[in-house]
Backbone bond lengths (Angstrom), bond angles and torsions (degrees), N, CA, C in turn:
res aa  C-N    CA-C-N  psi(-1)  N-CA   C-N-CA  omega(-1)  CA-C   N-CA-C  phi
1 X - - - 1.435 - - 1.517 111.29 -
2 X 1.070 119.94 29.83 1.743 112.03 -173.70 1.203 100.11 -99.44
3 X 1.163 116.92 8.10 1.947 111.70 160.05 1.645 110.21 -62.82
4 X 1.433 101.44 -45.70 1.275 116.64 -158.85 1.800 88.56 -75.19
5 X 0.929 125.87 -60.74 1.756 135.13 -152.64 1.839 93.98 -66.39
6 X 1.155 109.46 -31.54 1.505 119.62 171.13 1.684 116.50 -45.29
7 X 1.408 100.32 -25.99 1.969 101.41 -142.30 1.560 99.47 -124.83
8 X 1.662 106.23 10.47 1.463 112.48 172.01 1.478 129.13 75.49
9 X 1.351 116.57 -122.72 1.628 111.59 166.23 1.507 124.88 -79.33
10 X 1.021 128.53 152.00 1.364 147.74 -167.76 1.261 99.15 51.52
11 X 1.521 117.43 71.66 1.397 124.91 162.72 1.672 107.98 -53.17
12 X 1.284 122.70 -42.44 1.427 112.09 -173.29 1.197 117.29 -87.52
13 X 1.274 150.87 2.66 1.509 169.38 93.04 1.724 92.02 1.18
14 X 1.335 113.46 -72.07 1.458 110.97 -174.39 1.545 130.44 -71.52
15 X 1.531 97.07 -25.35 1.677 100.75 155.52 1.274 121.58 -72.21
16 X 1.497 130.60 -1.94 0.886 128.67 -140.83 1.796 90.96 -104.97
17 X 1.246 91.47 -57.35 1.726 117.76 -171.13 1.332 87.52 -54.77
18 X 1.555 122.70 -62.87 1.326 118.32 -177.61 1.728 135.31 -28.73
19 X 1.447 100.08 -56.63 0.924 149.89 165.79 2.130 102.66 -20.64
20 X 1.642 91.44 -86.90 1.494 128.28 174.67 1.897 103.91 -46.30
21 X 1.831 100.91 -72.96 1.393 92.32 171.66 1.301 135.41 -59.69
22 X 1.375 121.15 -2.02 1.694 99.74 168.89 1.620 94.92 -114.68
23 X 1.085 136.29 46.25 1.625 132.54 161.13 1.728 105.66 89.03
24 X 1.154 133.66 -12.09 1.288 100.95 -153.81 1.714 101.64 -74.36
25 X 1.293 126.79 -169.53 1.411 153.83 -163.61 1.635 92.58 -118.03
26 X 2.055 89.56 86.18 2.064 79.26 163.59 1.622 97.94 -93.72
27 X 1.273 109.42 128.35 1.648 113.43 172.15 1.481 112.63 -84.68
28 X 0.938 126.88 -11.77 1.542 124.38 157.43 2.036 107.89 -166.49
29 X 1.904 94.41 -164.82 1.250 104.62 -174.04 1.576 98.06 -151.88
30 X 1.058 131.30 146.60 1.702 126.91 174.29 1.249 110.87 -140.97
31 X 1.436 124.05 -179.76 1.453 114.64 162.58 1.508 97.21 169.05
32 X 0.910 133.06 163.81 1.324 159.04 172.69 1.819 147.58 -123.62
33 X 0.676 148.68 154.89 1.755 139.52 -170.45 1.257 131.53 -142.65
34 X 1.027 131.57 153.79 1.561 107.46 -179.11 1.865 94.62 -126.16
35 X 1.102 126.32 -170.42 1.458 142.53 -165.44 1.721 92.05 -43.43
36 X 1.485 119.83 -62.39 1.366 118.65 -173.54 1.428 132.27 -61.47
37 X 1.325 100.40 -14.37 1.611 117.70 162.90 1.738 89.51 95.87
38 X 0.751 137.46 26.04 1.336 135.29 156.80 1.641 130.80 -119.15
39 X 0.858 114.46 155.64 1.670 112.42 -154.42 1.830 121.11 176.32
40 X 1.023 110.62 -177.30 1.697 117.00 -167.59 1.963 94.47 -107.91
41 X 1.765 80.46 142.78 1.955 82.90 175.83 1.628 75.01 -141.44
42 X 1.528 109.04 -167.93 1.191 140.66 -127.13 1.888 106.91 176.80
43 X 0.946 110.54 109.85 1.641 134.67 165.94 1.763 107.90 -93.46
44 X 1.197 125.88 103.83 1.835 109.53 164.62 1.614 104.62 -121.36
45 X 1.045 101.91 131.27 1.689 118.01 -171.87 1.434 97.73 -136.22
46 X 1.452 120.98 169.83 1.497 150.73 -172.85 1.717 98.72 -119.53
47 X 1.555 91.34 129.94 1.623 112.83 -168.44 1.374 100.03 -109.99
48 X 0.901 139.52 123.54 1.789 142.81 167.13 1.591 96.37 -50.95
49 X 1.080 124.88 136.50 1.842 121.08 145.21 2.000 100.19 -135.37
50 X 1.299 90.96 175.18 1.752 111.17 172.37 1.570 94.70 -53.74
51 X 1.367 120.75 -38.67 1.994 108.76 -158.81 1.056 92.51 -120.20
52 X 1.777 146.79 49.48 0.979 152.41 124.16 1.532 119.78 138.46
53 X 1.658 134.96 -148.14 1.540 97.47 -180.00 2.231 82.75 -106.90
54 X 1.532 89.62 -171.69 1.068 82.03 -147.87 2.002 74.95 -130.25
55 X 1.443 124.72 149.34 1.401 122.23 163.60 1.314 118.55 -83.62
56 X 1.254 120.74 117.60 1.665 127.22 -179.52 1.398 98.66 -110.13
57 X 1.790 109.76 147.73 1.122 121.93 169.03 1.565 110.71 -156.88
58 X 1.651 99.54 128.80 1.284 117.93 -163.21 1.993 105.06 -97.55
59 X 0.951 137.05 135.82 1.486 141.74 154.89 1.699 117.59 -78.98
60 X 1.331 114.70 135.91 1.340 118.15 155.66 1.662 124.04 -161.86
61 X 1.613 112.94 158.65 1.490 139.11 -147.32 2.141 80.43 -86.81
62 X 0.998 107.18 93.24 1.650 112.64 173.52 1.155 131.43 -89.56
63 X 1.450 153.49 107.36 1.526 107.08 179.22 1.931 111.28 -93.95
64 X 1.116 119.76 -143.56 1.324 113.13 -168.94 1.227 111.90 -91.81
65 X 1.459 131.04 -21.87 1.726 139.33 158.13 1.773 106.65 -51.34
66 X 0.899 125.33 -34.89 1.465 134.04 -179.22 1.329 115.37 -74.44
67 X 1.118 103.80 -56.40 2.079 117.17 -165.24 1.613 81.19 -67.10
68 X 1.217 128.09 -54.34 1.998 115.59 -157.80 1.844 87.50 -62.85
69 X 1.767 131.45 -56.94 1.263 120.75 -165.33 1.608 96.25 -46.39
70 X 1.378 127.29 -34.10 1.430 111.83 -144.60 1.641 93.56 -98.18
71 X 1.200 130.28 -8.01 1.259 136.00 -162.31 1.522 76.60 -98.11
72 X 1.409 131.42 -81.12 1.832 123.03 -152.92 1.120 110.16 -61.91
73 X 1.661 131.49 -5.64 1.119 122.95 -171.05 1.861 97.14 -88.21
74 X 1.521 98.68 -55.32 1.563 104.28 -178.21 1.488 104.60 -36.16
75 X 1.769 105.20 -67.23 1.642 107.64 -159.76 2.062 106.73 -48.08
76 X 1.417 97.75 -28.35 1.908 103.30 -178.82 1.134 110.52 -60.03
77 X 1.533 117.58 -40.92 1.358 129.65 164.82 1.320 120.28 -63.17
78 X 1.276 141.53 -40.26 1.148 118.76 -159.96 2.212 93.02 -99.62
79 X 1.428 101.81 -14.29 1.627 96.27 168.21 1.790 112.60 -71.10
80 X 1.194 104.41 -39.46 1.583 114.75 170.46 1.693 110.16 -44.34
81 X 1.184 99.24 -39.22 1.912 96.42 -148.14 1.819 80.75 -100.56
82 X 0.936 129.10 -10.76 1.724 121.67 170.63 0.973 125.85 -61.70
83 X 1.609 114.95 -35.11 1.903 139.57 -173.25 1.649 101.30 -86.07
């Protein structure tokens, strides 16, 4: 993950894009908040290996400006990849 730790704030915004632009299969996105609007999300995507693909899932420190970028980007994505 030092792509992401590279690129500063909204590390999961940037895993995210990452993520999308080189092909993989993110099967979802989650996250949660508490009163301050900050909180834990969750990336799970499908990893290619030699013995088949494999489910990966990444954690990150979000606040609530982040989770909506990472939510409209996914939902753009998964309307994109329908057509």
């Amino acid at each position: 993950m030092a792509l992401a730790d590279c690129l500063g704030e909204m590390k999961m915004l940037a895993r995210l894009r990452y993520l999308i632009s080189e092909g993989f299969e993110v099967s979802s996105i989650s996250g949660y908040d508490d009163a301050s609007g900050e909180g834990n999300a969750r990336i799970m995507y499908l990893r290619k290996t030699e013995t088949g693909p494999k489910v990966c899932s990444e954690i990150f420190e979000v606040d609530s400006d982040e989770m909506q970028q990472c939510s409209d980007l996914f939902i753009a994505h998964l309307l994109e990849t329908e057509e």
